[in-house]
C-alpha positions as CSV (number, residue, x, y, z in Angstrom):
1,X,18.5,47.6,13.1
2,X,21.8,45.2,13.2
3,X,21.3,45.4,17.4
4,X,17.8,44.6,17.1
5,X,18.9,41.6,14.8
6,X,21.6,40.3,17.0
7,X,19.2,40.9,19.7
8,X,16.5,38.9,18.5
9,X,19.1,36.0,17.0
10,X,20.4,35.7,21.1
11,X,16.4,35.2,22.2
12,X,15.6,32.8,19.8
13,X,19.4,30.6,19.7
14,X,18.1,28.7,22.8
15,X,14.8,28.0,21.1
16,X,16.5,27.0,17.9
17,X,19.1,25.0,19.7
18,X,16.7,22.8,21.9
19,X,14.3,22.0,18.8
20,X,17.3,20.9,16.8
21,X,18.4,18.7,19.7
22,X,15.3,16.9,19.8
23,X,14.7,16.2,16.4
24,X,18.5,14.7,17.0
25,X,17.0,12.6,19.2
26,X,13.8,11.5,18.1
27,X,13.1,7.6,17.4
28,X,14.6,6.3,14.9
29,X,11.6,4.1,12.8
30,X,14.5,1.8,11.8
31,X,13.5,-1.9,12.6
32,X,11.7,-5.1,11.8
33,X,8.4,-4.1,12.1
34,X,5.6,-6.7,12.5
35,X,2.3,-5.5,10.3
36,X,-1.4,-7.2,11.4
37,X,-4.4,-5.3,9.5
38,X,-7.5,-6.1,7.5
39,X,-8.7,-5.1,3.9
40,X,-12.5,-5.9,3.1
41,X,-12.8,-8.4,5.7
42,X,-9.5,-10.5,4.7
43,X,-6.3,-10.4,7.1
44,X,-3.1,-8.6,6.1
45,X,0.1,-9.7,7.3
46,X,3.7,-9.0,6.6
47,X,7.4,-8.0,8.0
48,X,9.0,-5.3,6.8
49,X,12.6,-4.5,7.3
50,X,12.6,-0.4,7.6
51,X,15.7,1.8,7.3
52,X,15.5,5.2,8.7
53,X,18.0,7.8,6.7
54,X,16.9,11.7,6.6
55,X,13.3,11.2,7.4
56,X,13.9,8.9,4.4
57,X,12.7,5.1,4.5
58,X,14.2,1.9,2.4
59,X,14.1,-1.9,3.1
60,X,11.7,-4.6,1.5
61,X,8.4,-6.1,3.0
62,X,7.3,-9.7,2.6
63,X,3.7,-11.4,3.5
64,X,1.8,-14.3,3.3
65,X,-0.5,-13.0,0.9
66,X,2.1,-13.2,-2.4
67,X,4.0,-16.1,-1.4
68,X,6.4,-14.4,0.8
69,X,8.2,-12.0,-2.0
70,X,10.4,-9.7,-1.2
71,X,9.4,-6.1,-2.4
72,X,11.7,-3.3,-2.1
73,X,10.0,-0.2,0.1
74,X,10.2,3.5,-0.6
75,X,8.4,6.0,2.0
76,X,9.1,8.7,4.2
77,X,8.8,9.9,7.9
78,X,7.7,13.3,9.3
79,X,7.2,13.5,13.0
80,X,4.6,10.8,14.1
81,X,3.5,10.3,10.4
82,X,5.0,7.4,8.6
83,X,4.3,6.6,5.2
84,X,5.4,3.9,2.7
85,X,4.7,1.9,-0.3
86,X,5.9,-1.1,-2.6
87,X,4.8,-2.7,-6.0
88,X,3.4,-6.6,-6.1
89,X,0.8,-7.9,-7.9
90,X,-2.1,-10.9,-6.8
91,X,-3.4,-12.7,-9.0
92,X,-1.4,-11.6,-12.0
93,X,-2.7,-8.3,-11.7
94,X,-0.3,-5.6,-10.5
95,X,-0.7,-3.0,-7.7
96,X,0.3,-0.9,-5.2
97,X,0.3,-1.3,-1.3
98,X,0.6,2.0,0.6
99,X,1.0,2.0,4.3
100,X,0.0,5.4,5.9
101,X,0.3,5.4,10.1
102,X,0.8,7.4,13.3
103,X,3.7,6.3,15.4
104,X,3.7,6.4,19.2
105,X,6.3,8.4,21.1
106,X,9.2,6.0,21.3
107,X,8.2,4.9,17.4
108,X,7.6,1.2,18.9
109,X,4.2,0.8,17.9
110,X,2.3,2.1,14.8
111,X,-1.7,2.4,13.9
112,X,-3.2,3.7,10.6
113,X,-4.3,2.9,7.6
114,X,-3.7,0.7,3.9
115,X,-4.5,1.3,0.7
116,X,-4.2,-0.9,-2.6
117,X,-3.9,1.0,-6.1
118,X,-5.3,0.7,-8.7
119,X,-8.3,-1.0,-7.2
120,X,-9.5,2.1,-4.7
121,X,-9.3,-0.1,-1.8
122,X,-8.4,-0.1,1.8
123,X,-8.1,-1.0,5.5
124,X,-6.5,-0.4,9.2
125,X,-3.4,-1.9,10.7
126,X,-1.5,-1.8,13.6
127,X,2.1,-2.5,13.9
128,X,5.1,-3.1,16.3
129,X,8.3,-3.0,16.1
130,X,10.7,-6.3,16.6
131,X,14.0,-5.6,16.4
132,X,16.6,-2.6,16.0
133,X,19.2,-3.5,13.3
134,X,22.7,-2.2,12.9
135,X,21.9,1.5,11.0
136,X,25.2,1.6,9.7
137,X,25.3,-1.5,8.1
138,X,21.3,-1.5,7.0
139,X,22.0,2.1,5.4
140,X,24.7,0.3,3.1
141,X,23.3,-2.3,1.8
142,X,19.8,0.2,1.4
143,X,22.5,2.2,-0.5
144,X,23.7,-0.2,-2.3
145,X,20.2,-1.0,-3.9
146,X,19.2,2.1,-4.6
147,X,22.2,2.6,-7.0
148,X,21.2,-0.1,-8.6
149,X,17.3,1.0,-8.8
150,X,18.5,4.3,-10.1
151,X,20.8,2.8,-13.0
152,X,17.5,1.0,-14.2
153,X,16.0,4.0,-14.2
154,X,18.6,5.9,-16.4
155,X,18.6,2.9,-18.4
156,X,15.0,3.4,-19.1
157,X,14.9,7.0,-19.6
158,X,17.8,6.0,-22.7
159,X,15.0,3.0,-23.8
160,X,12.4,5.8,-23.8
161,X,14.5,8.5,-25.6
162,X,14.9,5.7,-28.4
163,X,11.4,4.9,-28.6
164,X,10.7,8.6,-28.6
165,X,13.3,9.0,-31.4
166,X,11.9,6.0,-33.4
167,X,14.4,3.5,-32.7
168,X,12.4,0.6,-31.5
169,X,14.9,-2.2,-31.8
170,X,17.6,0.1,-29.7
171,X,14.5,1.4,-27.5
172,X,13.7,-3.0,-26.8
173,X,17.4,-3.3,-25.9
174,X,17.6,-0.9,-23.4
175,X,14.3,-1.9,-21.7
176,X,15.9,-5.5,-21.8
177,X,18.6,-4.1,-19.6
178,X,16.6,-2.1,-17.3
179,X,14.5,-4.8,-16.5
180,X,17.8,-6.9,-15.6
181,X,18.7,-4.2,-13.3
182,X,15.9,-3.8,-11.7
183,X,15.4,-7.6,-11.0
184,X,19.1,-7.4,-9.4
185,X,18.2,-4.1,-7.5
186,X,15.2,-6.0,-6.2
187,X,17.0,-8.9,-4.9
188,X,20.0,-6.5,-3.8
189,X,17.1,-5.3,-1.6
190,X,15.8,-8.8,-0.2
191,X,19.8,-9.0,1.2
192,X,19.7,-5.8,2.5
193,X,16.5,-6.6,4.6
194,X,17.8,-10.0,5.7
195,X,21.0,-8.5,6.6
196,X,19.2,-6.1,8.9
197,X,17.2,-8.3,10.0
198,X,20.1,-10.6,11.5
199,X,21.7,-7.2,12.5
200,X,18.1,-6.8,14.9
201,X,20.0,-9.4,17.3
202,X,22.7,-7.0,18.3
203,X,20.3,-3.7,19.1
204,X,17.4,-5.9,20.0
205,X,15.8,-5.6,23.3
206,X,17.1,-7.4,26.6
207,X,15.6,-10.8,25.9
208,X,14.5,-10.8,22.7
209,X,16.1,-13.6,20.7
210,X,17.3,-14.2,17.2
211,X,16.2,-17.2,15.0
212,X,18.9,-19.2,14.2
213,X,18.3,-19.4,10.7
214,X,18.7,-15.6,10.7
215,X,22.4,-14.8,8.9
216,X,25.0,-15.1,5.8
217,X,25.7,-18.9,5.1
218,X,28.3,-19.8,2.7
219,X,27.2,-23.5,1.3
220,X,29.4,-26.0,-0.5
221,X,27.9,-29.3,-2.1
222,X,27.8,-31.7,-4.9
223,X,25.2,-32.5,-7.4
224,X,26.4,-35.7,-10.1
225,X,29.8,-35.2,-9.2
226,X,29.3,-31.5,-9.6
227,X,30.5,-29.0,-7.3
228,X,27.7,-25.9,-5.9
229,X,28.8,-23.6,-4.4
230,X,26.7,-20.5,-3.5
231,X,26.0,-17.9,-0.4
232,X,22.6,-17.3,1.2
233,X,21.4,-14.7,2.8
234,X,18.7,-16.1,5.5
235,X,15.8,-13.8,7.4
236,X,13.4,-16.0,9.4
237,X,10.3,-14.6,10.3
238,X,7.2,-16.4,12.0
239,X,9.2,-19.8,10.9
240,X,9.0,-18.1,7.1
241,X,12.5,-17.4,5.5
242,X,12.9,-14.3,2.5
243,X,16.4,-13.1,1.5
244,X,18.7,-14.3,-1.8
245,X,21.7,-16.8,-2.9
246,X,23.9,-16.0,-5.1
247,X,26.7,-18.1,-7.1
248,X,24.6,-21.5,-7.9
249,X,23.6,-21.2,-11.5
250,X,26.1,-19.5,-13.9
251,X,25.7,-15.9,-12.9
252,X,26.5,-13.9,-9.8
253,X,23.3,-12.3,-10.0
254,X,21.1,-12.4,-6.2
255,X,18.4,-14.8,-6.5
256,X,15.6,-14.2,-4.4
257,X,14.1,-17.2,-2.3
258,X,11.6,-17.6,-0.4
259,X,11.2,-20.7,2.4
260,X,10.2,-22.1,5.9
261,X,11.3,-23.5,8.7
262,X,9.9,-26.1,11.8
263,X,11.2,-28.0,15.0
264,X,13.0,-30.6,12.3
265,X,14.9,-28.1,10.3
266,X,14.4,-25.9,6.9
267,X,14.0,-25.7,3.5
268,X,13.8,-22.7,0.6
269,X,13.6,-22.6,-3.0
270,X,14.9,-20.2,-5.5
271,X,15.4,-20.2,-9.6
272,X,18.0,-19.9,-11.7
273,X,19.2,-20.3,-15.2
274,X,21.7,-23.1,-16.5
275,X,23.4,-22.3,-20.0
276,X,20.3,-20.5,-20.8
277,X,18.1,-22.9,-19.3
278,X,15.2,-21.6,-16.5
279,X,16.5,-24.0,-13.4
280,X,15.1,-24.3,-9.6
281,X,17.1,-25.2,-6.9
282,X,15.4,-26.7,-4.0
283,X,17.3,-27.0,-0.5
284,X,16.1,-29.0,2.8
285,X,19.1,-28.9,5.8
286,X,19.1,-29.4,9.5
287,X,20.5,-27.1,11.7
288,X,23.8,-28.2,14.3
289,X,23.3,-27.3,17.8
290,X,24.1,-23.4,18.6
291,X,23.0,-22.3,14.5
292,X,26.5,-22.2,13.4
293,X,26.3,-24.8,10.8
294,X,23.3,-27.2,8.5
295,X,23.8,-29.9,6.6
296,X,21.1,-31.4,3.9
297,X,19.9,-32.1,0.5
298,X,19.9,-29.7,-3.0
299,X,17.6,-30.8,-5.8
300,X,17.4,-29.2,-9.0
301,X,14.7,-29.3,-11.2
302,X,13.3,-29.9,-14.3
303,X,16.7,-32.1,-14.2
304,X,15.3,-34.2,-11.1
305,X,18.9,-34.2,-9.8
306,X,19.8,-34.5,-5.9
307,X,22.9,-33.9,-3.6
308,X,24.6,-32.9,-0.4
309,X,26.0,-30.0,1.2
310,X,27.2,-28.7,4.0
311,X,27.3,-25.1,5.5
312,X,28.3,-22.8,7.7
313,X,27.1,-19.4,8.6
314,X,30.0,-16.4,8.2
């Protein structure tokens, strides 16, 4: 019996060994991926900045159809099937967008299907795939994010367990601080997907070229005589911009902004908070010849404020 196992182990080694190798070298899905469908007769449209770990996907996906949000992305990959979701809402009504397709054989192009929850609707897509991003580097900042995701969710399993216990006023205190987390998870996530997508440039295919707005820009100004100093992370898209700042209000918390840019230059928006006040900061610049520097304005409102700044990208 122990020469018929050995026997058989020998036959099937080669067998074993050659399937292993190709799943080794399948596609990776990892990518900016460009998404064009249809639901009910209205178009669909939206980048998503895809990370491919384990059969496992993370990243965020922003469209048109909210305003350009960033929303972090949870799915999963088995052969040609590829599958993920997010959470947004229209209309002040929240929901769920779940993209279900079947990728080609070099995972460049994608066709399938989308479906909105709660509402029991759907449509078809297609998709292809932009630009290949640094893994290594996408896979840490994914990581990153979902360490924060999961410590909101432990901090709501404790607000629950107070509820649960009958300790509302413990149970509201927790939920505070979950839903803290999760808004800095979220925006984590926007920089993780604008990081990848200016790491697309170094894997991207011969020719393809990266916007110039694409990248980390560390921005010093003045505002009334005050100094502002904060760092943006910048992913252009079909002249949109997503991604966050960080360091302009009175927190270090990642703000999320969302923006555009043209032939003259580009502006975003993002809020913030200023000794407890809800703040937005509003920023036009012009780009320097070769991308590696903007100058421009910063408003801030409800204070109807202005000033200068200059930047440079890390």
């Amino acid at each position: 019996m122990k020469r018929f196992a050995c026997l058989t182990m020998l036959l099937l080694s080669p067998v074993l060994l050659s399937t292993a190798a190709a799943q080794a070298n399948a596609p990776s899905t990892t990518g900016l991926w460009k998404i064009d469908g249809n639901m009910m007769g209205q178009p669909v449209r939206m980048m998503c900045a895809l990370t491919e770990t384990k059969h496992n996907l993370s990243g965020v996906c922003s469209g048109a159809e909210d305003g350009y949000a960033a929303h972090k992305v949870t799915g999963s990959v088995k052969a040609q099937k590829m599958q993920f979701y997010f959470q947004t809402a229209i209309g002040g009504n929240p929901l769920t967008l779940i993209v279900s397709g079947t990728l080609n054989e070099d995972s460049t192009k994608m066709d399938g299907d989308l479906d909105v929850e709660p509402m029991a609707v759907g449509g078809l897509f297609s998709a292809i795939k932009e630009l290949e991003h640094d893994t290594a580097s996408a896979q840490a900042d994914a990581a990153a994010a979902q360490t924060d995701a999961a410590a909101a969710q432990a901090w709501a399993a404790e607000a629950q367990a107070g509820l649960a216990a009958g300790n509302e006023a413990a149970a509201r205190a927790e939920a505070a601080q979950a839903g803290a987390k999760a808004a800095q998870a979220g925006a984590m996530a926007a920089a993780a997907g604008a990081e990848a997508a200016q790491a697309g440039a170094i894997g991207s295919a011969p020719g393809s070229v990266q916007p110039l707005a694409t990248g980390t820009w560390k921005i010093d100004g003045n505002v009334m005589g005050m100094p502002v100093t904060m760092t943006c992370v910048l992913a252009e898209a079909e002249h949109k911009l997503a991604g966050s700042c960080t360091g302009a209000g009175e927190g270090t918390t990642p703000r999320t902004l969302t923006g555009t840019t043209t032939a003259k230059g580009l502006g975003w928006r993002f809020d913030d908070e200023f000794q407890g006040q809800p703040i937005a900061f509003s920023i036009n610049a012009t780009l320097a010849a070769g991308g590696t520097k903007m100058n421009g304005t910063i408003s801030v409102a409800p204070m109807n404020v202005d000033g200068a700044f200059t930047a440079a990208k890390q």
